[in-house]
N, C-alpha and C positions, 0 to 999 in steps of 0.2 A: 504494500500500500504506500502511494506517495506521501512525504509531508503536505502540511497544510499550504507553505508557500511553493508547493508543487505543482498544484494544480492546474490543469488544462482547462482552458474559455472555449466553450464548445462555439462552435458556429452558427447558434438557433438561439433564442431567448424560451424564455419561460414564461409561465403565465406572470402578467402586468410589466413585463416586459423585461423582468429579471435576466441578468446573465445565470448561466447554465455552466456548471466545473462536470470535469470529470478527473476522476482520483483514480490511477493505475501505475503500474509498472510494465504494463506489458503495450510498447507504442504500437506492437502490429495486431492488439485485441479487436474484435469485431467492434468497441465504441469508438476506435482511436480511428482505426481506418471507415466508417461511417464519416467521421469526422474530416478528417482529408480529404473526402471523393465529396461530401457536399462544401469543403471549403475551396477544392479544387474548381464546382460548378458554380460559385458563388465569383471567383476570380476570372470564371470565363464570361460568364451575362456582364462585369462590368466592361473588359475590354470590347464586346460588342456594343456594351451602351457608348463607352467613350468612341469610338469608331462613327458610331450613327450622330450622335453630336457635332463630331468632328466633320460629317458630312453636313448637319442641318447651319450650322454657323456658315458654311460658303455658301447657303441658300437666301438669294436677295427677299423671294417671298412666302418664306416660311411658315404656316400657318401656325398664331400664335397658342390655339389649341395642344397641336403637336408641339410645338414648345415645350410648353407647360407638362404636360405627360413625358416629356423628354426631361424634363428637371426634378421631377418626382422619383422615376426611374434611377437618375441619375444619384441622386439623394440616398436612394433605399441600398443602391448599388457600394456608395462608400460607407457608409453606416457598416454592411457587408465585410467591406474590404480593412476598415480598420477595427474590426474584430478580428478578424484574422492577422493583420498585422501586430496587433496587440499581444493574442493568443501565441505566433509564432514566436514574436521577440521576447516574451518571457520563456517559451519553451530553450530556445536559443541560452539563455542566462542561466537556466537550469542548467543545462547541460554544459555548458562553460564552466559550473561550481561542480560538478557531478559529471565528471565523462561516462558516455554509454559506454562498456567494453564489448568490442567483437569477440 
């Protein structure tokens, strides 16, 4: 079982919008790798949102509709992305104090 400052920020909240831990030792358990493959789909919807942005910004007439659904998207996408970057960069420190051994 890990310590308390061990713990893994899963990639989903919880009910009222709580972050979600997961406490293991084993990084290739069925919750670690759930957790990678929905973190991995999480990193891919945003570089398509950034992508589609990137195209709607060189659009002179843009429909500001799609705008706005492009900015919410975009919103929900790094909220996303900086869980994960969070989640990864303390993984990262953990394992800097603690090396995995092969």
């Amino acid at each position: 079982m890990t310590t308390p400052n061990e713990l893994r920020l899963l990639p989903w909240s919880g009910s009222g919008d709580k972050p979600c831990y997961l406490s293991t030792d084993d990084p290739n358990g069925y919750m670690s790798r759930l957790a990678d493959n929905i973190e991995a789909v999480q990193l891919d919807e945003a570089a398509e949102l950034l992508a589609a942005a990137s195209e709607a910004l060189d659009e002179q007439d843009a429909d500001p509709n799609d705008l706005r659904l492009l900015c919410h998207g975009l919103a929900c996408a790094l909220r996303d992305v900086l869980r994960v970057a969070s989640s990864r960069g303390h993984l990262l420190a953990v394992r800097r104090l603690h090396p995995i051994e092969l």
